[in-house]
Structures are given as C-alpha cells and as structure tokens.
Wavefront OBJ file of the C-alpha trace (Angstrom):
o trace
v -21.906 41.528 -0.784
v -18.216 39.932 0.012
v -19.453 39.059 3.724
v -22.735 37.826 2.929
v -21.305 35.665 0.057
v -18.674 34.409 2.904
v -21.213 33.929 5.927
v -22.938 31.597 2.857
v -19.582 29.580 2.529
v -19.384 29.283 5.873
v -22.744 27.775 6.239
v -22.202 25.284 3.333
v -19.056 24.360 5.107
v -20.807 23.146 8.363
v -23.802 21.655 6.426
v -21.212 19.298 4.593
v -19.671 18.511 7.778
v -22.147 17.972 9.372
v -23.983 15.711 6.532
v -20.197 13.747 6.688
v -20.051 13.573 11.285
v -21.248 9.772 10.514
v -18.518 8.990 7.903
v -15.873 10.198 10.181
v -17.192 8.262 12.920
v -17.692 5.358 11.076
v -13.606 5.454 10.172
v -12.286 7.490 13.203
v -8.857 5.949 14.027
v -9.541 3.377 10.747
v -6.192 2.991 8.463
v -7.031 4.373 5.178
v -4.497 3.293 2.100
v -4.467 5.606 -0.805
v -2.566 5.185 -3.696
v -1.731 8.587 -5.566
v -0.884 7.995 -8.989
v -1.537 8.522 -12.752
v -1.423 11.896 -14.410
v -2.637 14.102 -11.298
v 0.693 14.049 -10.142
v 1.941 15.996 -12.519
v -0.444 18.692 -12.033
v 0.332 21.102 -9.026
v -3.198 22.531 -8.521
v -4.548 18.644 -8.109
v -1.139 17.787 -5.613
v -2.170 20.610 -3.430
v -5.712 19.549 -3.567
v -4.560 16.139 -2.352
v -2.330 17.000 -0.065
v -5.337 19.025 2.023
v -7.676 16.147 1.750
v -5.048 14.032 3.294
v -4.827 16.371 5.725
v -8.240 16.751 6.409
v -8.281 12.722 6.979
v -6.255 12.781 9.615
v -7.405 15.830 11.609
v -10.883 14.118 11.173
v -8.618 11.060 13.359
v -8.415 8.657 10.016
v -4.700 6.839 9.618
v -4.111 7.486 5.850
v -0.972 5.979 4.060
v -0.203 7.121 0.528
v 1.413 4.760 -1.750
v 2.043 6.318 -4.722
v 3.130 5.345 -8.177
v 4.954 7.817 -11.640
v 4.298 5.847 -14.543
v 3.995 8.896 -16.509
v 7.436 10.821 -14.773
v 9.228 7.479 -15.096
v 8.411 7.516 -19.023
v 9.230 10.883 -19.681
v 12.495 10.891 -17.678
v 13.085 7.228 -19.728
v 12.245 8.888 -22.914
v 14.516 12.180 -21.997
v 17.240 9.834 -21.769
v 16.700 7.886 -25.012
v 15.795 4.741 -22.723
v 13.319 2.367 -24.195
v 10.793 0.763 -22.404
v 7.611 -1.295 -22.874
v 4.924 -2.917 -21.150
v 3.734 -6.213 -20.660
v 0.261 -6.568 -19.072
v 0.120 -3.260 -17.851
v 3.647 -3.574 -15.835
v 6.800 -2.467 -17.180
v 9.401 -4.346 -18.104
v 12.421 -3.368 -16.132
v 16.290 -3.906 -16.785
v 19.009 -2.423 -14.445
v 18.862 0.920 -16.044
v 15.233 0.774 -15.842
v 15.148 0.339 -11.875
v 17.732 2.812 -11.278
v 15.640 5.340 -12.997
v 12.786 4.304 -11.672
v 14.437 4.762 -8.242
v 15.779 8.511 -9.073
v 12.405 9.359 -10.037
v 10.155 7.710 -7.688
v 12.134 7.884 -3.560
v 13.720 10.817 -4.885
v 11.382 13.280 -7.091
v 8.301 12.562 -6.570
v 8.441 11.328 -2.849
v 9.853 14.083 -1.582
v 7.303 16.473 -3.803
v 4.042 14.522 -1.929
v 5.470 14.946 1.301
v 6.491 18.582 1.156
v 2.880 19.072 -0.336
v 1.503 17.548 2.885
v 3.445 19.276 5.298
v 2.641 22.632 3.787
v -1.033 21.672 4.287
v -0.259 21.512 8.021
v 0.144 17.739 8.034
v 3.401 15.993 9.130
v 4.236 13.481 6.595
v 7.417 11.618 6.576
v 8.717 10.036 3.110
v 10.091 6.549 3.141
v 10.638 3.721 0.601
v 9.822 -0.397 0.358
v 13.579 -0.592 1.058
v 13.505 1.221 4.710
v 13.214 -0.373 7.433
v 12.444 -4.140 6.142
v 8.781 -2.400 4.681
v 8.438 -4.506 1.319
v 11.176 -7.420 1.061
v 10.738 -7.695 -3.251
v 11.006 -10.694 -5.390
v 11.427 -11.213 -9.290
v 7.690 -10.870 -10.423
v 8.634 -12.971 -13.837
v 11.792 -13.637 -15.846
v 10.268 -11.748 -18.835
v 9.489 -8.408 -16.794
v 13.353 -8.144 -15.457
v 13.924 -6.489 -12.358
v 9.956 -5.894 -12.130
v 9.323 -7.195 -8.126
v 5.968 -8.362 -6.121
v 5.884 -8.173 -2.383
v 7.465 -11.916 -0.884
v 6.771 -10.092 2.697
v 6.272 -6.818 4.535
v 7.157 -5.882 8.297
v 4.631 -2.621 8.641
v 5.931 -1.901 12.641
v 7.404 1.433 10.669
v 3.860 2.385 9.138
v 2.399 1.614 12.654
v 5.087 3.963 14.508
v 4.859 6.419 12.186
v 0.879 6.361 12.631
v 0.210 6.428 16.001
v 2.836 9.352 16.755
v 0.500 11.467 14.065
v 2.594 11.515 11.081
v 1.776 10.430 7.625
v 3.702 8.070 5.742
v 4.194 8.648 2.268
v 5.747 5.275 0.437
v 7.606 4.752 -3.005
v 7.410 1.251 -3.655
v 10.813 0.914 -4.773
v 12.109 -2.465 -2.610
v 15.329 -4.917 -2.598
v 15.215 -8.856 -2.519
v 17.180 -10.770 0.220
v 20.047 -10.345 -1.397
v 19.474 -6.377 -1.724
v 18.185 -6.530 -5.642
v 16.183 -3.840 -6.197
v 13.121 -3.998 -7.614
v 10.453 -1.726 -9.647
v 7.130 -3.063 -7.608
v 3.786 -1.804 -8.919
v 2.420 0.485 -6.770
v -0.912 -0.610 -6.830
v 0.508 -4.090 -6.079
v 2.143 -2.382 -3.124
v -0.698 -0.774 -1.763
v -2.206 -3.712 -2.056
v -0.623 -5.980 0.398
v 0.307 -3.129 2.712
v -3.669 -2.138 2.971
v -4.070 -6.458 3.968
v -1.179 -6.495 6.527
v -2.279 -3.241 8.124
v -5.623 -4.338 8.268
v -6.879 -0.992 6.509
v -10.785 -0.319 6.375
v -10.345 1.135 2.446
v -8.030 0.908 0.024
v -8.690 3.568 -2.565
v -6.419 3.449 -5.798
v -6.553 6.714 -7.405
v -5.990 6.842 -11.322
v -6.294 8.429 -14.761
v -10.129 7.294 -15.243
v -13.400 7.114 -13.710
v -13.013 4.067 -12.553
v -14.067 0.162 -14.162
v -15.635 0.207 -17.160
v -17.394 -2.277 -19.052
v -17.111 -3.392 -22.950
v -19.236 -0.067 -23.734
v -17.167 2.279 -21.635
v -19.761 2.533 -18.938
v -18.584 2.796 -15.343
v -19.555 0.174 -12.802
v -20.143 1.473 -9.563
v -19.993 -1.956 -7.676
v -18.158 -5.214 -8.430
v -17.547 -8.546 -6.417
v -14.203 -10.354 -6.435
v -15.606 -12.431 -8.578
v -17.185 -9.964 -11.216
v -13.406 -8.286 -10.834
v -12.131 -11.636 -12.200
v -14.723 -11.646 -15.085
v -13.562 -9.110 -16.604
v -9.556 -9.494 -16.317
v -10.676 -13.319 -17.890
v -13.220 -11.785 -20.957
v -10.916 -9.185 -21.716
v -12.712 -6.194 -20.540
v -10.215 -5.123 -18.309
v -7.093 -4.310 -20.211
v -3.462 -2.410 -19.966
v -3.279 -0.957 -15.999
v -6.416 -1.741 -15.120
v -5.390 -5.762 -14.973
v -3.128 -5.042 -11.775
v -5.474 -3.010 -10.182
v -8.154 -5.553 -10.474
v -6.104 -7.977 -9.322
v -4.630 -5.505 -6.214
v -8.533 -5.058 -5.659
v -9.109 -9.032 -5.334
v -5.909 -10.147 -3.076
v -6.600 -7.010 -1.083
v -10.162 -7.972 0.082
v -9.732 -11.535 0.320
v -7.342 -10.587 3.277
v -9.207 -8.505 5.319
v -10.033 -5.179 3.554
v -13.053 -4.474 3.742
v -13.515 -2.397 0.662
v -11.244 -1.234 -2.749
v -12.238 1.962 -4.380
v -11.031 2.609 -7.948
v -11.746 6.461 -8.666
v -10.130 9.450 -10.654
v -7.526 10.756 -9.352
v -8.540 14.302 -11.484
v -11.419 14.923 -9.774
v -11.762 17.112 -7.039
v -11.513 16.307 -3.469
v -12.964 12.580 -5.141
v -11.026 11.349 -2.035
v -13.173 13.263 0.274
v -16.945 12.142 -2.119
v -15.821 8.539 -1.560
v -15.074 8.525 1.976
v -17.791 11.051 3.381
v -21.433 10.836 1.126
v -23.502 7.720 0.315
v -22.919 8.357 -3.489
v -19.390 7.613 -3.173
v -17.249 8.095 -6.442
v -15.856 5.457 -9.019
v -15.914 1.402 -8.378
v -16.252 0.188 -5.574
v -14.743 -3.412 -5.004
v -15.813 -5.669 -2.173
l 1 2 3 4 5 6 7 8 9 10 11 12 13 14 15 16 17 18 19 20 21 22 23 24 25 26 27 28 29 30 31 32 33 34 35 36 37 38 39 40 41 42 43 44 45 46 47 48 49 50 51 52 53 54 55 56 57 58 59 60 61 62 63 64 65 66 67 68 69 70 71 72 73 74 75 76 77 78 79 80 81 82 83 84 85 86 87 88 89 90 91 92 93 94 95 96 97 98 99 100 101 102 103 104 105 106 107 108 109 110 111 112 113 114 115 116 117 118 119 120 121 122 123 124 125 126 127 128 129 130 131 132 133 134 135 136 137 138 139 140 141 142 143 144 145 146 147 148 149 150 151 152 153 154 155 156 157 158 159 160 161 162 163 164 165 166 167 168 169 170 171 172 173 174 175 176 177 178 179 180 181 182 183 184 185 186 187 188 189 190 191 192 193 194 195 196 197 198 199 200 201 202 203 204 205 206 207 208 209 210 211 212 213 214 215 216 217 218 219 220 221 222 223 224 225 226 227 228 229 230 231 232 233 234 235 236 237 238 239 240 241 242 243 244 245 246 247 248 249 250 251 252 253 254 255 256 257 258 259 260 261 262 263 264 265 266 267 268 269 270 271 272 273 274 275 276 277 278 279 280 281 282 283 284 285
C-alpha cells in the first residue's frame, strides 16, 4: 500500500510539471523579485516552505531576488525593549533608536535566517543589505517619518553578479544616504525599484492577506495602475496596503511587466502564481 500510494505521488508530481513546462519556459532565465514578509516569517514550517520554492525557481533557470521585510520582529524586539513606535500611513516612523533596531533585526536576524533556509534547500543564497556595495543609496522619505528612507538611486551590478554566477541574493533593505545616514526603507518600496532597474518579469509582494480587497472585503484578482490609484484615493486601501499599491504602480510604469500581491501563508502560493493560469491573489499590471 506504501509503494502504490508513492508510485501515485510520483505521478502527480510529473503531471504538475508537466501542466507548469510552459510557465517555466515562458520565465526561463526571467528575474523574478519576491518580497518575503509579514507574519510567515515567523513561522518555520512556512520559511522552509519558501525557501524550497525559491529553490525550485532557480533550478527551473528563473533569477529570483528576495527582498524581504520584519514589521512584526521589528515590533516585538521594539516592544521587548520598552521602545515606542507608531505608524503613519502604513510606514513607521523611525528615530535613531528606531533604525538601529531595525538594523539588528533585519541584516542581522532575519537575513541571515532566509539565507541559511535557502542554502539548506540546496540553493546558494548569499545575504546582503541596501548598504553593500552602493545597492540602495537612501534618502529622508519625510521630516515627520524620521530616519524612514526611499530609494534616491540603486547600482544593481551586485544583484547581476550574484545572478549570473547561480547564487541567490537575499536583501534587507536597510540603506545609508550620501553622507552614510542610515535609513529604515520599506521593503516593499525596495523591491519595488530594484524589480524596475533589474528589469524583472514579476514582482510578487508576499503578505499577511489574500491579496486587494475591496470596501466589502472581497479580493480582486486583477487591477490596472489606475484602479490601484482608486482605491489608495477612495480610501479602500488602507494601513500597509497604501505602499504596496503604490510599489505596484511605480514598479510597472518602469518596465515590470506584472505585480502580484498574494499571501504569504499559503502554501507554495509562490509556485500557484508563477506556474497555473489561476494564479493566486491580485494581480497588478
């Protein structure tokens, strides 16, 4: 009964690949930007699971890039500390002891968790931050947000290195100004402009819900730019979903050809957007 019920797992195996052969075509050798965020972070069983899909991605010969955020690990170490913070349209507001935290937690927690994660998958993923190597020079987003940064410019030649010699880069957007300021940068912001300059085929920002949903908590599967912009002006989008909107808009106005705004808790939802026609979440273009 054990072998037959493995011979059957076997067989659903190559009927899903094969079903998926012209999605992995379709983005063979395409940069794929994923931004790993939210609550699934903090779960180990949902890590591992992403850390094999990413895997997966690139044996299939797709470039992913994981940008990844720690809202939740940032507040909890903030809150350990007796450190309050608050948010201001879905962005923290960040002082000095803010950003160092921020930094502790992000480049060196949960950066180095992801990429270990990979790596035991089989992949070779290699952990880096907005600060190294020039990736994301930072600039004060506004004067009541503090040390809160957006992207003023990237230089990606690291991301491409990394890339082409088979590695996976794993990014905390933690970056410094000109004058070596660091700055808290949104991830999703981050992902954002990387997935432009890269020229990436998807962006996919992986969250805490199923994806946009509208004044009577129904998801929409497809949005233009310009429905994305009805709802951050009506009021439907609210809290974190307002930068990711807005990461979705600049991203395809420069060249992406697609945003994806799925749960992050579902399984292998990385793998249902990229490889079936149902796809999962919202999909942005």
């Amino acid at each position: 009964m054990q072998r037959r019920r493995k011979n059957e797992d076997q067989w659903d195996s190559a009927r899903v690949l094969s079903e998926a052969l012209p999605f992995i075509q379709r983005y063979s050798n395409e940069t794929i930007i994923i931004k790993f965020g939210g609550h699934a972070m903090g779960d180990p069983e949902l890590t591992r699971q992403f850390a094999n899909d990413v895997v997966l991605l690139r044996q299939f010969g797709l470039r992913p890039v994981i940008v990844h955020g720690g809202g939740p690990q940032i507040g909890q170490m903030l809150e350990r500390l007796n450190i309050k913070s608050e948010f201001v349209d879905g962005l923290r507001v960040s002082d000095i002891e803010t950003v160092e935290i921020a930094e502790m937690v992000l480049s060196g927690g949960i950066n180095k968790v992801l990429v270990q994660a990979i790596n035991k998958a089989g992949g070779k993923a290699v952990g880096i931050s907005g600060r190294d190597a020039n990736l994301i020079t930072a600039k004060k987003l506004r004067e009541d947000l503090g040390f809160a940064g957006k992207p003023a410019h990237t230089d990606v030649s690291v991301l491409n290195t990394l890339s082409e010699n088979g590695f996976i880069p794993v990014i905390s957007p933690i970056s410094a100004g000109d004058d070596n300021t660091v700055y808290n940068v949104n991830a999703d912001t981050a992902a954002g402009i990387l997935s432009g300059d890269l020229g990436a085929a998807r962006l996919i920002l992986l969250t805490d819900v199923e994806g946009v949903l509208d004044s009577d908590k129904n998801l929409l599967t497809n949005l233009s730019t310009d429905d994305a912009r009805d709802l951050i002006k009506n009021g439907t989008a609210q809290g974190g979903m307002i930068p990711k909107l807005e990461t979705a808009i600049n991203a395809v106005e420069t060249g992406v050809r697609a945003v994806v705004i799925i749960d992050g808790r579902r399984a292998h939802g990385l793998l249902v957007e990229l490889f079936t026609d149902k796809g999962a979440g919202t999909l942005i273009r």
